[in-house]
Every structure is written in structure tokens, then in C-alpha cells.
C-alpha positions as a Markdown table, in Angstrom:
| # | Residue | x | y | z |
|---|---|---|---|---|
| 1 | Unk | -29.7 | -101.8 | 2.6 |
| 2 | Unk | -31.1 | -104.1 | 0.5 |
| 3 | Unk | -32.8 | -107.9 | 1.8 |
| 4 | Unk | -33.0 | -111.1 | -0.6 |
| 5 | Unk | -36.5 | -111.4 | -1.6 |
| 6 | Unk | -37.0 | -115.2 | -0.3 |
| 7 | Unk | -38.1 | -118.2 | -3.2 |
| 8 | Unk | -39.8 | -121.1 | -1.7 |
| 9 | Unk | -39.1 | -124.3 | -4.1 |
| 10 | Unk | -40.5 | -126.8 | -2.1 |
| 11 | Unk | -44.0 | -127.6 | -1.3 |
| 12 | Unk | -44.2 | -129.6 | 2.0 |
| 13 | Unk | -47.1 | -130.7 | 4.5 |
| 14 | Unk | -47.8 | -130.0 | 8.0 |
| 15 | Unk | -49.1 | -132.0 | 11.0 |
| 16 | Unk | -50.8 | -129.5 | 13.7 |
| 17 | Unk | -49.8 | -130.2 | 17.0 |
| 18 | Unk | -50.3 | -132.8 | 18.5 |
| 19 | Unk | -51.0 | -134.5 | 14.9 |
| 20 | Unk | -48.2 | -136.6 | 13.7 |
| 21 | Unk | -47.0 | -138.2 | 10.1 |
| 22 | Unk | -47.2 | -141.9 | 11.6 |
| 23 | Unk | -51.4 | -140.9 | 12.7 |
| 24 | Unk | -52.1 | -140.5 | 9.2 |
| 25 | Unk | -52.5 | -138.2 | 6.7 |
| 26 | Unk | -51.4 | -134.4 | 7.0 |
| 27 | Unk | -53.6 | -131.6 | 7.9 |
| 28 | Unk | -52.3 | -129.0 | 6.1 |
| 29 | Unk | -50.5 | -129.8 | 2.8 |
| 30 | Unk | -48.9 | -128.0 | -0.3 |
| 31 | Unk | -47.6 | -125.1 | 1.7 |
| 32 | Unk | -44.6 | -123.6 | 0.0 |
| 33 | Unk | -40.9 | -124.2 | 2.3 |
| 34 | Unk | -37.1 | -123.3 | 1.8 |
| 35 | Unk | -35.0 | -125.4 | 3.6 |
| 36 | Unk | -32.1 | -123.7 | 5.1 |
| 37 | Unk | -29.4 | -125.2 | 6.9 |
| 38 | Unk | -26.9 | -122.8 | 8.2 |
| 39 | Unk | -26.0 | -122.7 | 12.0 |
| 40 | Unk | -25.3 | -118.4 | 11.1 |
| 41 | Unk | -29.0 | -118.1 | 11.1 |
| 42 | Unk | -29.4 | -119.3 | 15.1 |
| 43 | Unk | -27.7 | -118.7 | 18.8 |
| 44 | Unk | -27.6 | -120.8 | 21.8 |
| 45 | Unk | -29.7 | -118.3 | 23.5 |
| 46 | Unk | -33.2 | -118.4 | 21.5 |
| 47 | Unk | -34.1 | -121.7 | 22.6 |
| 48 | Unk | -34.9 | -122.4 | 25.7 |
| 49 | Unk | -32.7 | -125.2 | 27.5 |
| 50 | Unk | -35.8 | -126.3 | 29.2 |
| 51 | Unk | -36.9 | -127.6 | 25.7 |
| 52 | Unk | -34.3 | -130.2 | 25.8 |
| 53 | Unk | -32.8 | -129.6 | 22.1 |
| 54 | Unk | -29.4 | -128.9 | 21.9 |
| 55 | Unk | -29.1 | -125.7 | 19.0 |
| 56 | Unk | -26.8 | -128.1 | 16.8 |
| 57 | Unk | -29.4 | -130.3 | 15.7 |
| 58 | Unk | -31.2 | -127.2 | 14.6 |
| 59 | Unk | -32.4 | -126.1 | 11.1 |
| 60 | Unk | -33.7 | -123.1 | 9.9 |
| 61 | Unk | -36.8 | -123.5 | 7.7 |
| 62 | Unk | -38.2 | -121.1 | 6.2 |
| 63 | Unk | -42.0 | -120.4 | 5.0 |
| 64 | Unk | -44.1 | -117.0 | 3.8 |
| 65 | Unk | -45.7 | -115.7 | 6.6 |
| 66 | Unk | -48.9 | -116.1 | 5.7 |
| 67 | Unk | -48.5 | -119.9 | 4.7 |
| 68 | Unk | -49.6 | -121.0 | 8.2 |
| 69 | Unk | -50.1 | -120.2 | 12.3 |
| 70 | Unk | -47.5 | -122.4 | 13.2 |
| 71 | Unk | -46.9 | -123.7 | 17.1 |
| 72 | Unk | -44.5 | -125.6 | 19.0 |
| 73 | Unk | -45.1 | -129.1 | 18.2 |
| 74 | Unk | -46.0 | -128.5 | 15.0 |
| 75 | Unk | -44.6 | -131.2 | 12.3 |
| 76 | Unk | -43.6 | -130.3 | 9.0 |
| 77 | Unk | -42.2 | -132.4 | 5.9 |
| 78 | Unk | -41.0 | -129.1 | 3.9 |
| 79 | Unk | -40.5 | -131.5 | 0.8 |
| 80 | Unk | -43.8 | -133.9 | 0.3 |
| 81 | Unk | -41.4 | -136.3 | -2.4 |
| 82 | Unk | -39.2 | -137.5 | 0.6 |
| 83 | Unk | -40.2 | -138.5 | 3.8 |
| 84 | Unk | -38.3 | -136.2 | 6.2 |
| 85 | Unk | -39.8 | -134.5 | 9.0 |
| 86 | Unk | -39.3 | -131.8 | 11.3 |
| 87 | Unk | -40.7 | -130.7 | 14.7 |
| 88 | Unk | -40.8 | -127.1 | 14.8 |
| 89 | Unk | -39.6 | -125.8 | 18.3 |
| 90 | Unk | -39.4 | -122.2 | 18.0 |
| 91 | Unk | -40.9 | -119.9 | 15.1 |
| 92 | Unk | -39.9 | -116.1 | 14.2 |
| 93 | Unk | -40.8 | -113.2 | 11.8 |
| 94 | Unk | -37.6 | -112.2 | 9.5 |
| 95 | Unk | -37.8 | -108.9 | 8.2 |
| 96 | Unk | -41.1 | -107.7 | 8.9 |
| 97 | Unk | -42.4 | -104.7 | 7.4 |
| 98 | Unk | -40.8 | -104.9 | 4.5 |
| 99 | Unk | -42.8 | -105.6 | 1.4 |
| 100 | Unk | -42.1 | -108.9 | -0.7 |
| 101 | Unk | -39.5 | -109.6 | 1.4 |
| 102 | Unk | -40.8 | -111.0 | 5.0 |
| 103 | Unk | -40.8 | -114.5 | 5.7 |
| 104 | Unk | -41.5 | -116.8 | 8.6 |
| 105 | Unk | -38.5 | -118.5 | 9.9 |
| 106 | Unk | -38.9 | -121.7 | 12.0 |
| 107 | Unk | -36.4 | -122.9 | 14.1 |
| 108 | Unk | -36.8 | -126.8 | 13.9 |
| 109 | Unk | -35.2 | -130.1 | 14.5 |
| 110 | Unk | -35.3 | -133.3 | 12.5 |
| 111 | Unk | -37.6 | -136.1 | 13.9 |
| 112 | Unk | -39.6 | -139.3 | 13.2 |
| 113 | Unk | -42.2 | -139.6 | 11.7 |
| 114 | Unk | -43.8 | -140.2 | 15.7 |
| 115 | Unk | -42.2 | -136.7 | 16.4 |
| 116 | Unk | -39.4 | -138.0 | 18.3 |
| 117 | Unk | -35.9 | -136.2 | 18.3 |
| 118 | Unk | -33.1 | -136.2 | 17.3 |
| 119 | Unk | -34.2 | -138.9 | 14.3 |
| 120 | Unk | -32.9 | -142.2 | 14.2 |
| 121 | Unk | -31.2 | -143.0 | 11.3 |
């Protein structure tokens, strides 16, 4: 069986918990993202109701696994040209063990730029 090797297009920032965009610049920038949006990729059951995010305002975003050490909390803008942000609620290794072809997936939901969800449009 063979697995996609992952291409990450986008070069995005990050704001380290509890950092956020609207506090000022980011801490971590130019980290390499693919933004995925495809409800396939999650279940209701990986995050925890406690964390008050319902799973359809969820987004997979993906990253190499050696980009960053990335926590709940964490915001992330995974394209620096537009000002969109995500708070990154759950994080996962995808197909680990396998060269070229492992990736960090983070389960995230769109916010402000003050890390509130769901964003306000």
C-alpha cells in the first residue's frame, strides 16, 4: 500500500500558547502548512466535548512533523498573505514511521485574531 507523500504550499506563522495575532507579532513564522478541509479526515469521538468545539467547525491542517511542538491553544495563520487564523485544539502524527511521508496533522478551528471561536464574520 502506498501513502501520498504530503506538499506543503503555504508558509504560515504561529502564536505559542497563550500568544495571540491581536498581541503582536508571531513567534514562530515561515513554517511550511497544507490546508485541508475535509470532514473524512475527523470523528466526533477525538475531541473531547469538554473542549466545547463542535467537530463541524473543524479543519484539518497539516504541517511536517518536525516544523514545530505544537499545544492546545496554539494559533496558527497557515497562509501569512491573508489574515486567517486557527486555534489548534487537538494535534496527531499521520503515518508515522514511514519515510518522506509522515506528517503532523492538527485538528483546528477557525478563530479571531484574539483566539476566540467559532470566528465572527
Amino acid at each position: 500500500m502506498s501513502f501520498p507523500t504530503p506538499v506543503f504550499p503555504l508558509l504560515g506563522d504561529i502564536w505559542t500558547f497563550p500568544a495571540k495575532p491581536s498581541g503582536g507579532g508571531a513567534t514562530v513564522t515561515n513554517v511550511p502548512f497544507q490546508l485541508y478541509v475535509s470532514p473524512h479526515d475527523l470523528s466526533a469521538y477525538v475531541i473531547p466535548a469538554a473542549l466545547g468545539i463542535a467537530t463541524d467547525w473543524l479543519c484539518l491542517i497539516k504541517t511536517p512533523e518536525s516544523a514545530h511542538i505544537f499545544t492546545r491553544g496554539d494559533v496558527i495563520a497557515p497562509d501569512n498573505t491573508v489574515a486567517e487564523y486557527y486555534i489548534v485544539a487537538w494535534r496527531e502524527h499521520y503515518y508515522k514511521g514511514f519515510i518522506d511521508q509522515a506528517f503532523m496533522g492538527l485538528m483546528c478551528v477557525q478563530c479571531n485574531a484574539n483566539g476566540t471561536f467559532p470566528r465572527t464574520y
